[in-house]
KEMARTOR-466155 format. One record per atom (N, C-alpha, C): residue number from 0; residue in one letter; atom name; z, y, x. Coordinates in Angstrom, 3 decimals, decimal comma. Layout:
<mitors>
MITOR   i aa at        Z        Y        X
MITOR NUM  A CA        Z        Y        X
...
</mitors>
This chain:
<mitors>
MITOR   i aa at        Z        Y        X
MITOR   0  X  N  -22,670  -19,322   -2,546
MITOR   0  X CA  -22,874  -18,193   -1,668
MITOR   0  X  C  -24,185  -18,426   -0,916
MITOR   1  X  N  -25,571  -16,935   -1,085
MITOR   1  X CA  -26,182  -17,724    0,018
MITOR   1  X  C  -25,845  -17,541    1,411
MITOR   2  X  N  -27,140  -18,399    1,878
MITOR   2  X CA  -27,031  -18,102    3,425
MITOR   2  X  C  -27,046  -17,257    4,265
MITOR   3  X  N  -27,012  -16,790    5,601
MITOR   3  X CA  -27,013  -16,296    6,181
MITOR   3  X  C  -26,083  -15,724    7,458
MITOR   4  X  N  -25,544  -14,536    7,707
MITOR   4  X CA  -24,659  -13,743    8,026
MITOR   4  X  C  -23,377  -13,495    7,276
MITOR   5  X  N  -22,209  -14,419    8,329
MITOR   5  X CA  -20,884  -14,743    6,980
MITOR   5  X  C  -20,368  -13,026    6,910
MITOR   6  X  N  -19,844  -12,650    5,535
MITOR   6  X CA  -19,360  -11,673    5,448
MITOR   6  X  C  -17,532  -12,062    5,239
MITOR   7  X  N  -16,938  -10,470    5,804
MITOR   7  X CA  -15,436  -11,105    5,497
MITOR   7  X  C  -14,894   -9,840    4,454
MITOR   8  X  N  -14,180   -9,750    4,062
MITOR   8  X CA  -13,846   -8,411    3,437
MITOR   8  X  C  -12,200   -8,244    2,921
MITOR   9  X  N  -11,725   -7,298    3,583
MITOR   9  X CA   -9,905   -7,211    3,767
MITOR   9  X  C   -9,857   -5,789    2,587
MITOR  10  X  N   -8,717   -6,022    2,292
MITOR  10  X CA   -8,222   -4,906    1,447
MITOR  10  X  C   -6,961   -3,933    1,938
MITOR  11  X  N   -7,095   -2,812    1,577
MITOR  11  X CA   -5,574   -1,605    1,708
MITOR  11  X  C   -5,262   -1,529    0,150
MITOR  12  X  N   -4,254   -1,613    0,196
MITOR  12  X CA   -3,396   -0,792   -1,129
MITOR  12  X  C   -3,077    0,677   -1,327
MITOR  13  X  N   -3,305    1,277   -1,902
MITOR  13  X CA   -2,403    2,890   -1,961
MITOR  13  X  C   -1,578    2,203   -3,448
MITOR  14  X  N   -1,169    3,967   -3,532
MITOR  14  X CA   -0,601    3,810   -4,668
MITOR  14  X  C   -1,080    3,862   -5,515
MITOR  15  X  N   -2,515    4,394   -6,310
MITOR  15  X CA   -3,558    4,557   -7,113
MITOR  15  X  C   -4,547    3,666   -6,761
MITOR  16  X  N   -4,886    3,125   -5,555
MITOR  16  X CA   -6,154    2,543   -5,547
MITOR  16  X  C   -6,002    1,552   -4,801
MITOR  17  X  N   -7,112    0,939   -4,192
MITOR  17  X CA   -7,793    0,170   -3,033
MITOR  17  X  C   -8,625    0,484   -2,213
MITOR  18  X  N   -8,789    0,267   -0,867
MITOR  18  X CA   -9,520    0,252   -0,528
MITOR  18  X  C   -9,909   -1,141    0,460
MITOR  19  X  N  -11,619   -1,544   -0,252
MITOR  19  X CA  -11,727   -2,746    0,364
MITOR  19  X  C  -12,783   -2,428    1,468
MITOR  20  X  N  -12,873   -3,151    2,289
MITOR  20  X CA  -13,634   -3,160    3,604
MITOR  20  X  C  -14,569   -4,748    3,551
MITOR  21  X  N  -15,507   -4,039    4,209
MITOR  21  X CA  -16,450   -5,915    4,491
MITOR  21  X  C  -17,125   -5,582    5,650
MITOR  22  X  N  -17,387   -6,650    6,533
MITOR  22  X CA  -18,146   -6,936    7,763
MITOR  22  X  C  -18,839   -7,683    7,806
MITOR  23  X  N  -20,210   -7,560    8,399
MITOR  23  X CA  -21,163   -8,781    8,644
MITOR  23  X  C  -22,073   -8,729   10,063
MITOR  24  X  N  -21,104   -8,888   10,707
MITOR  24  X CA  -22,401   -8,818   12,239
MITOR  24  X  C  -22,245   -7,194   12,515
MITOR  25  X  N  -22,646   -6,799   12,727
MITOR  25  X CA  -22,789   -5,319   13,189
MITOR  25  X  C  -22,701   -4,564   11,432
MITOR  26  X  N  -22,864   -5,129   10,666
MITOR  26  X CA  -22,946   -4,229    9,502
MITOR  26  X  C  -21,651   -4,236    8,562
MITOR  27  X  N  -21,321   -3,148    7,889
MITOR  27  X CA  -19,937   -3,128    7,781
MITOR  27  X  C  -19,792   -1,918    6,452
MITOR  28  X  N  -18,821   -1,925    5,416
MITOR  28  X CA  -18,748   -1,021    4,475
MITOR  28  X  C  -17,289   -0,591    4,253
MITOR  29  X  N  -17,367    0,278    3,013
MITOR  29  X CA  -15,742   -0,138    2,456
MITOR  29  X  C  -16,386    0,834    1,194
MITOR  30  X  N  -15,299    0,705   -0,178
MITOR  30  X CA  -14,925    1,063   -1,314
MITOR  30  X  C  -13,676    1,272   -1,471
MITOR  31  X  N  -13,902    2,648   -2,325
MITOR  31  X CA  -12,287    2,649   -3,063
MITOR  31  X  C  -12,630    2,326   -4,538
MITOR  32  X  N  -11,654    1,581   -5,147
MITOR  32  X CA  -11,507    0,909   -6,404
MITOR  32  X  C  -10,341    2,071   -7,501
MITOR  33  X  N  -10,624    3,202   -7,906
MITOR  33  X CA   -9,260    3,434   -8,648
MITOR  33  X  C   -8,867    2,512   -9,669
MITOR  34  X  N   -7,654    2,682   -9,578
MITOR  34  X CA   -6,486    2,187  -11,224
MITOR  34  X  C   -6,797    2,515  -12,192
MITOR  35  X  N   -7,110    1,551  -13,472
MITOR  35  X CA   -7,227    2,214  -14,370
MITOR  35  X  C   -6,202    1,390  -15,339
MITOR  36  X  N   -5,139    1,653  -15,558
MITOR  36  X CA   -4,200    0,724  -16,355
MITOR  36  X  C   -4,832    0,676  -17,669
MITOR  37  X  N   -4,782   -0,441  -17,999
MITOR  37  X CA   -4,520   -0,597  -19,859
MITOR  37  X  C   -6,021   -1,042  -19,721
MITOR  38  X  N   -7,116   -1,245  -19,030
MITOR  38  X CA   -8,662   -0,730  -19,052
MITOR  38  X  C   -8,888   -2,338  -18,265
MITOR  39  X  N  -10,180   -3,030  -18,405
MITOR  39  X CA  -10,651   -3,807  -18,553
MITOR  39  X  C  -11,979   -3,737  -17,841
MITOR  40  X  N  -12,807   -3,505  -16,500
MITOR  40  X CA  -11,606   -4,030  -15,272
MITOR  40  X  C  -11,030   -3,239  -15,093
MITOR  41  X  N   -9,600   -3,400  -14,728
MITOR  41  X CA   -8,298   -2,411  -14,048
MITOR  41  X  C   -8,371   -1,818  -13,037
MITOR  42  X  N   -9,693   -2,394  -12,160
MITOR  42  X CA  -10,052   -1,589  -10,614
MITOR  42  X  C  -11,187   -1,280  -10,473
MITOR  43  X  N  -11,784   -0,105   -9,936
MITOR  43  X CA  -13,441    0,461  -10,689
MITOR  43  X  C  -14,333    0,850   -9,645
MITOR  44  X  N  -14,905    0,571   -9,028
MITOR  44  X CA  -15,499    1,326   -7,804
MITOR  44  X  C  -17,349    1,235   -8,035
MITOR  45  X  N  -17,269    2,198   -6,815
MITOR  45  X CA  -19,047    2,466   -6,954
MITOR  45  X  C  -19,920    1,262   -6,341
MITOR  46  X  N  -20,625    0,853   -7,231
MITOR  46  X CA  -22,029   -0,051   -6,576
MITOR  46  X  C  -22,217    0,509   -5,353
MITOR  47  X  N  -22,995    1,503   -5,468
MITOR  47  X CA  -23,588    2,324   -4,160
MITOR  47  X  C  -22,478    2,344   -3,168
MITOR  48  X  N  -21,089    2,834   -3,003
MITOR  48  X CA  -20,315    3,130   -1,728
MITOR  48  X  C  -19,886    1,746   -1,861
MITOR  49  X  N  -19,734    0,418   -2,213
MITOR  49  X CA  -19,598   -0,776   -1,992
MITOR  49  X  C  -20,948   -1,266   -0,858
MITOR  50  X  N  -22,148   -1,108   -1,563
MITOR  50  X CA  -23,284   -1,911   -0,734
MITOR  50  X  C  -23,783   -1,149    0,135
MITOR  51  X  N  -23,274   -0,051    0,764
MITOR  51  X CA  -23,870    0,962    1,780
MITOR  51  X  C  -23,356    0,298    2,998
MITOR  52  X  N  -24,751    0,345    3,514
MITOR  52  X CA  -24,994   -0,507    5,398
MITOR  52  X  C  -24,978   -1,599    4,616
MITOR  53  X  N  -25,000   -1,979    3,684
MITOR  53  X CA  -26,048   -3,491    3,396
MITOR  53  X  C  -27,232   -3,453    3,359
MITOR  54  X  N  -28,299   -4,391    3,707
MITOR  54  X CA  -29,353   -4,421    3,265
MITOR  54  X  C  -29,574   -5,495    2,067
MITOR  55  X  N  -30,950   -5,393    1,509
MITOR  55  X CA  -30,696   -6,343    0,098
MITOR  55  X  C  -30,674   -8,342    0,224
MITOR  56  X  N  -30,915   -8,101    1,650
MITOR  56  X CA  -30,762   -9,638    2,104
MITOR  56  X  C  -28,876   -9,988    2,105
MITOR  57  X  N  -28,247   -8,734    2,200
MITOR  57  X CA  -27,064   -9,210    2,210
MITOR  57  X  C  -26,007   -8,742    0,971
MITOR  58  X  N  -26,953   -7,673    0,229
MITOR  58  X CA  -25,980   -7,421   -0,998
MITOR  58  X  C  -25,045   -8,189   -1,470
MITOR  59  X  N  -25,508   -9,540   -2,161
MITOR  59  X CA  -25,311  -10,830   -2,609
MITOR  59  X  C  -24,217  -10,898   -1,838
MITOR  60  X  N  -24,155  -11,571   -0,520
MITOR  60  X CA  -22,872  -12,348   -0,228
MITOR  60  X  C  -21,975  -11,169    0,157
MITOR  61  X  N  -21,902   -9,721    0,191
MITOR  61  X CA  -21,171   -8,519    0,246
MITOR  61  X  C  -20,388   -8,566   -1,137
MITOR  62  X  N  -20,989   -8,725   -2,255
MITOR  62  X CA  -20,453   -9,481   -3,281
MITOR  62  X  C  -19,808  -10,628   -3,837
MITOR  63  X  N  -20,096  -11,116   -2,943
MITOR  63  X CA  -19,658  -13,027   -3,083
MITOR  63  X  C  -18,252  -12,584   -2,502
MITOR  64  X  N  -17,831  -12,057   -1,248
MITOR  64  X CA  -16,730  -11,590   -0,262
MITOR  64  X  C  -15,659  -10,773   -0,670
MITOR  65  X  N  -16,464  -10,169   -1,506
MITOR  65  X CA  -15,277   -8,801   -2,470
MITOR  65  X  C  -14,416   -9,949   -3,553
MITOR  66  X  N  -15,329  -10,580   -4,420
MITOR  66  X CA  -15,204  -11,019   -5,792
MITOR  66  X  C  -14,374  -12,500   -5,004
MITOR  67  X  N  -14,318  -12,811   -4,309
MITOR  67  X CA  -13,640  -14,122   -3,391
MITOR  67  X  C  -11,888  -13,435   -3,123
MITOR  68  X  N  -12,278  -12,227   -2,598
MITOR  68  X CA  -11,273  -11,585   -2,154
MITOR  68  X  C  -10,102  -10,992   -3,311
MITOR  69  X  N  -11,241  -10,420   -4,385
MITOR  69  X CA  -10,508  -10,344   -5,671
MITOR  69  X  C   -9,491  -11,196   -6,409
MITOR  70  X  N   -9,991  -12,746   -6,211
MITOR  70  X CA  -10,189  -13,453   -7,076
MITOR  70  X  C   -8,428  -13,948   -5,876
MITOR  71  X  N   -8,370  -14,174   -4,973
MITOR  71  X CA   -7,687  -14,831   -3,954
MITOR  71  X  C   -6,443  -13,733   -4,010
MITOR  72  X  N   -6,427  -12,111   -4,356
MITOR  72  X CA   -5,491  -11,298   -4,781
MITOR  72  X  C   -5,294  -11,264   -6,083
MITOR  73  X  N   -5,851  -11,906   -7,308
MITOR  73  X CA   -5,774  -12,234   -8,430
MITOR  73  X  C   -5,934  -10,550   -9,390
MITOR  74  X  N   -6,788   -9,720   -9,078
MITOR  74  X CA   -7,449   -8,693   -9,089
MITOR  74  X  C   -8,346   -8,793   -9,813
MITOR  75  X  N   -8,587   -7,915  -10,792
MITOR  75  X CA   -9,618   -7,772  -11,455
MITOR  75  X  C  -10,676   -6,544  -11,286
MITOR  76  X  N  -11,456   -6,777  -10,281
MITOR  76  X CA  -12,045   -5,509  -10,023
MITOR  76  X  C  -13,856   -5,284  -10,742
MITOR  77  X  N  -14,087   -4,187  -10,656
MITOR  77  X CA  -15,305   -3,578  -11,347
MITOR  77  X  C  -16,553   -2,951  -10,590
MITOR  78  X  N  -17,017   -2,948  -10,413
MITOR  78  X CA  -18,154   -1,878   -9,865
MITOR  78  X  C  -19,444   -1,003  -10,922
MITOR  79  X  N  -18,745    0,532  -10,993
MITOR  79  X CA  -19,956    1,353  -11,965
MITOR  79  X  C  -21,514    1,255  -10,734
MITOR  80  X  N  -22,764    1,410  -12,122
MITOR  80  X CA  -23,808    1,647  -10,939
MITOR  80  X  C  -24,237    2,689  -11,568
MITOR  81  X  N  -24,880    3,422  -11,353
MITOR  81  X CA  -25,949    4,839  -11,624
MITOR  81  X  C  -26,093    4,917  -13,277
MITOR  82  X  N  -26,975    3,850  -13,131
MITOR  82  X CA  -27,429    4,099  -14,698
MITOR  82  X  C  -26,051    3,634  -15,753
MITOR  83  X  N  -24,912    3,836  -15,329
MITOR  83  X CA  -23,750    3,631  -16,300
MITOR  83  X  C  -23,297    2,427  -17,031
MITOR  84  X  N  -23,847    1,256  -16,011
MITOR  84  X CA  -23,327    0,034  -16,312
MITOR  84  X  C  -22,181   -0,526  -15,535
MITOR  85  X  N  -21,648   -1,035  -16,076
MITOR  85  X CA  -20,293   -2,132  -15,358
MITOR  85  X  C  -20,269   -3,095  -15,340
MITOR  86  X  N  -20,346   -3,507  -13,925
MITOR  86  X CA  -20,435   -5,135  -13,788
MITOR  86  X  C  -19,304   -5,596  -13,412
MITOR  87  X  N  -18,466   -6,429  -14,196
MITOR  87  X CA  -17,109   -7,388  -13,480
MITOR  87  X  C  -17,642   -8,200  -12,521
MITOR  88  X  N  -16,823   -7,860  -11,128
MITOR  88  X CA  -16,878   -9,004   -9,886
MITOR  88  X  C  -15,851  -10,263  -10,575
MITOR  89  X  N  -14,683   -9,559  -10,895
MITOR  89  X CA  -13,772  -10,912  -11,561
MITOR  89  X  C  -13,407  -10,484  -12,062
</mitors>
């Protein structure tokens, strides 16, 4: 993880989705992840409404915090970006 400003990031459950939250100092986000059963990752959310009120000094560990958090709920989550790629956090 790098340095800097520790980030923390908590999760909600619905019944279709997630929604995860992260904090860092005054700066702060959240994502919803939908369900996608049978699908590979099973939880899908936007790049962009994940890293919004990040700046690019903190993208990284906004990521490190989700994919920690994932990984610690044993979650397999996803993030689409613009140009129609998918990156597995875990």
């Amino acid at each position: 993880m790098s340095k800097g400003r520790p980030v923390a990031a908590s999760l909600e459950r619905g019944a279709d989705h997630l929604l995860v939250h992260w904090t860092a100092g005054d700066a702060g986000g959240s994502c919803r992840f939908d369900h996608l059963p049978g699908t590979a990752p099973e939880w899908l959310g936007s790049a962009d409404d994940l890293l919004e009120g990040a700046d690019r000094r903190l993208e990284g560990r906004v990521l490190d915090a989700v994919a920690e958090l994932a990984r610690a709920e044993e979650l397999e989550l996803g993030i689409w970006h613009d140009d129609g790629g998918v990156e597995l956090l875990v």
